[in-house]
C-alpha positions, 0 to 999 in steps of 0.5 A, spaced: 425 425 511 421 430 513 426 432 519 431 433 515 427 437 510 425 441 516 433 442 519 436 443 512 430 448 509 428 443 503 422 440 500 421 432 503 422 430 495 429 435 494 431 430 501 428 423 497 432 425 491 439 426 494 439 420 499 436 416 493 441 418 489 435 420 484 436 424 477 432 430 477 430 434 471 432 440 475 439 439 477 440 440 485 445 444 487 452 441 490 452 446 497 444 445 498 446 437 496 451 437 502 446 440 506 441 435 506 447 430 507 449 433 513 443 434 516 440 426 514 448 424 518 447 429 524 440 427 525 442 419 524 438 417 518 437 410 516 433 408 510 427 403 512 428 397 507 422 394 509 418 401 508 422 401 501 419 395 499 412 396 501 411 403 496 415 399 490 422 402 491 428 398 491 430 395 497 438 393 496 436 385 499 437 379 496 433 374 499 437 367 501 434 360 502 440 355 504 438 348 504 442 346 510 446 351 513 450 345 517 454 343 511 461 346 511 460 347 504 454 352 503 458 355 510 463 358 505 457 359 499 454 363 503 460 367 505 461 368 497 454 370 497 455 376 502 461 378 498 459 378 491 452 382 494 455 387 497 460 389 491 453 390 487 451 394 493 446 389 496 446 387 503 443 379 504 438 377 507 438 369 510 433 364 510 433 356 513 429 350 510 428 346 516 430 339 518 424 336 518 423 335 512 415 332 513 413 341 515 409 344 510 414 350 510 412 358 506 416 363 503 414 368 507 416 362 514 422 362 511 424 369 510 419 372 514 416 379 513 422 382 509 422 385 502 427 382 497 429 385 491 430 377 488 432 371 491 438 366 491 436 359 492 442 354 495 442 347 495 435 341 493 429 344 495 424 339 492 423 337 500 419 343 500 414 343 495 409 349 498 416 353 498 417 351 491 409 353 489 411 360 492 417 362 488 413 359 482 408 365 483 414 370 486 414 378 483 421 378 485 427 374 480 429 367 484 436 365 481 437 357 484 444 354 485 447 347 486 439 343 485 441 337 484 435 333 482 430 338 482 426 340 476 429 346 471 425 352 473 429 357 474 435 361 471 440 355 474 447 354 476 451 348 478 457 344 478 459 339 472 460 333 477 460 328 472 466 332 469 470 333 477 469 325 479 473 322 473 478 328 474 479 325 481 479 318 479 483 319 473 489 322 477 488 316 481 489 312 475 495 315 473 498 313 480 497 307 478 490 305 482 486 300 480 483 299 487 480 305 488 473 304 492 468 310 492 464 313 499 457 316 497 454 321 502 447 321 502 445 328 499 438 331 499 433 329 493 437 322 492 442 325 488 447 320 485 450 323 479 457 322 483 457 315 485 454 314 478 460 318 474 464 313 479 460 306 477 461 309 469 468 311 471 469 304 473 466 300 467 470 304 462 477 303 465 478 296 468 470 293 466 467 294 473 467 296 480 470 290 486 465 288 489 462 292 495 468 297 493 462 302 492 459 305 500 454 309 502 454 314 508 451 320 511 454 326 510 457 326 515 464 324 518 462 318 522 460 316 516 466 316 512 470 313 518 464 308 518 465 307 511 473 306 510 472 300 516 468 296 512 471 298 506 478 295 510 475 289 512 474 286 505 479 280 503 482 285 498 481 292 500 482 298 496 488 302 495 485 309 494 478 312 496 475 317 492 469 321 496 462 325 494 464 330 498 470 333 503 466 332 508 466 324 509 474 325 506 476 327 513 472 322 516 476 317 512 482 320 514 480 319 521 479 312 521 485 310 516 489 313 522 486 311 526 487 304 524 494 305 522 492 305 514 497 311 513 495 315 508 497 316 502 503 311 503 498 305 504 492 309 502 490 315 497 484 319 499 481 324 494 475 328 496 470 333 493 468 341 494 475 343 497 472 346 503 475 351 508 479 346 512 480 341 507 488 344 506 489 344 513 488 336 514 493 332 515 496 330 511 493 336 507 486 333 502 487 332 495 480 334 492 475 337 487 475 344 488 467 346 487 467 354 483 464 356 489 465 364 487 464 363 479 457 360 480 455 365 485 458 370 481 454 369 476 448 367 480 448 375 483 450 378 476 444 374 473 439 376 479 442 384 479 440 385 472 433 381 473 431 386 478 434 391 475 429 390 469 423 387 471 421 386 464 427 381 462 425 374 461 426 369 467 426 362 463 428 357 465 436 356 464 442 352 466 449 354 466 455 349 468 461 350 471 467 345 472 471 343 478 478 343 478 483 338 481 487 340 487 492 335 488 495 335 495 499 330 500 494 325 500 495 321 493 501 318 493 502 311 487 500 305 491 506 301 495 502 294 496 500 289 490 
């Protein structure tokens, strides 16, 4: 700034005020506000958002800490994230909670020396208790999403799971279903709430579950392909598969192909999330599409407006948003009695 100052023949606060866009008492002159922009172009300025945070001052960062940036799911809320920040003017700044779960991991492990305006938790994080301890004590706003089992102790959002489970498992009813099996990934924090809303689904309308209906699984797609074999292998096996997350649907499909299971004639398959791909399985996946961009919509609204006013409460809070049931090509009524 002092360069500029000197090229463009201006006091340093007349330049700060002009690349700050900054209201003056005295209103700056739109030829000498042209001239600093120049010069700070033709001497290549860039503003030092780390700098900026060390004297106070906005950094125009959101700080985000992804719970497990494998999971094609948060791939594509991190992509809405980066969307939906910079529409607000902000740049993001990612942050990754390690695998191993026993490492005592900080805050300032995780986003390093950087300087944020507020920060963006994605996924449980209650495996990490010293991370947690720190975002208690932070100067900046911390907004959570998708915390499953975690204690309320931020401005939250999160999905209605409960609500898109019987959404799927109904259509599935009205096909004609009565066999219909659930795959439960393994999530961070034990979390249950689908398979519960499947069990209590269940109940509700046939009086129970079939034994060994209900499977449990990594999160991953050798563990949905593992789950259907044995799910297929029982004396009376399921019609359709209702699934906790896309991620295992496909594995699923995998393993129906592979054991001449034809989906949706012999097998419906329905999923949850609607991740990127889940369109373009073959055949195309029916699903729960998560409100990805509605709750991190709202989630940078919310943490924008608490940077802005420092002085705004942050009590915890939850807000819920509902899936919505995308009906594709692999649910079909059952052929087989």
């Amino acid at each position: 700034m002092r360069d500029i100052a000197a090229a463009a023949a201006v006091s340093q606060s007349t330049v700060s005020r002009v690349l700050n866009n900054v209201p003056t008492r005295v209103p700056i002159a739109p030829e000498t506000r042209e001239r600093v922009i120049q010069t700070s172009r033709r001497l290549g300025y860039r503003p030092n958002p780390l700098a900026r945070g060390l004297r106070g001052a906005s950094t125009n960062l959101i700080g985000a800490v992804v719970r497990d940036f494998s999971d094609p799911f948060f791939a594509g809320a991190i992509e809405a994230l980066v969307v939906e920040s910079m529409a607000h003017g902000y740049n993001v700044v990612l942050g990754h909670a390690p695998d191993r779960v026993s490492e005592v991991v900080s805050l300032t492990a995780v986003l390093e020396t950087r300087h944020t305006d507020a920060i963006i938790l994605l996924g449980d994080m209650q495996d990490y208790p010293q991370l947690l301890a720190d975002l208690r004590q932070s100067l900046v706003p911390v907004v959570a999403l998708w915390q499953g089992t975690s204690p309320l102790e931020f401005p939250t959002a999160d999905a209605d799971d409960r609500a898109g489970i019987w959404a799927g498992l109904g259509h599935l009813e009205c096909l004609g279903h009565r066999r219909i099996a659930f795959v439960s990934a393994e999530l961070p924090g034990d979390y249950r709430v689908r398979e519960d809303a499947y069990l209590d689904f269940m109940r509700d309308r046939f009086g129970d579950a079939p034994p060994d209906y209900l499977r449990r699984c990594p999160n991953t797609l050798a563990g949905g392909d593992a789950a259907l074999r044995l799910l297929l292998e029982l004396p009376q096996p399921p019609t359709a598969v209702a699934t906790s997350t896309d991620l295992v649907a496909v594995g699923v499909l995998h393993a129906a192909h592979s054991l001449g299971a034809t989906v949706p004639e012999r097998l419906s398959v329905v999923g949850f999330d609607d991740i990127l791909i889940a369109a373009h399985t073959v055949p195309a996946l029916t699903t729960l599409r998560m409100p990805i961009s509605e709750i991190v919509g709202h989630a940078i609204a919310r943490a924008v407006s608490l940077a802005r006013e420092p002085d705004a409460a942050r009590r915890p809070s939850l807000d819920v948003f509902e899936p919505t049931l995308i009906v594709r090509d692999s649910t079909a009524p059952p052929t087989a009695a």
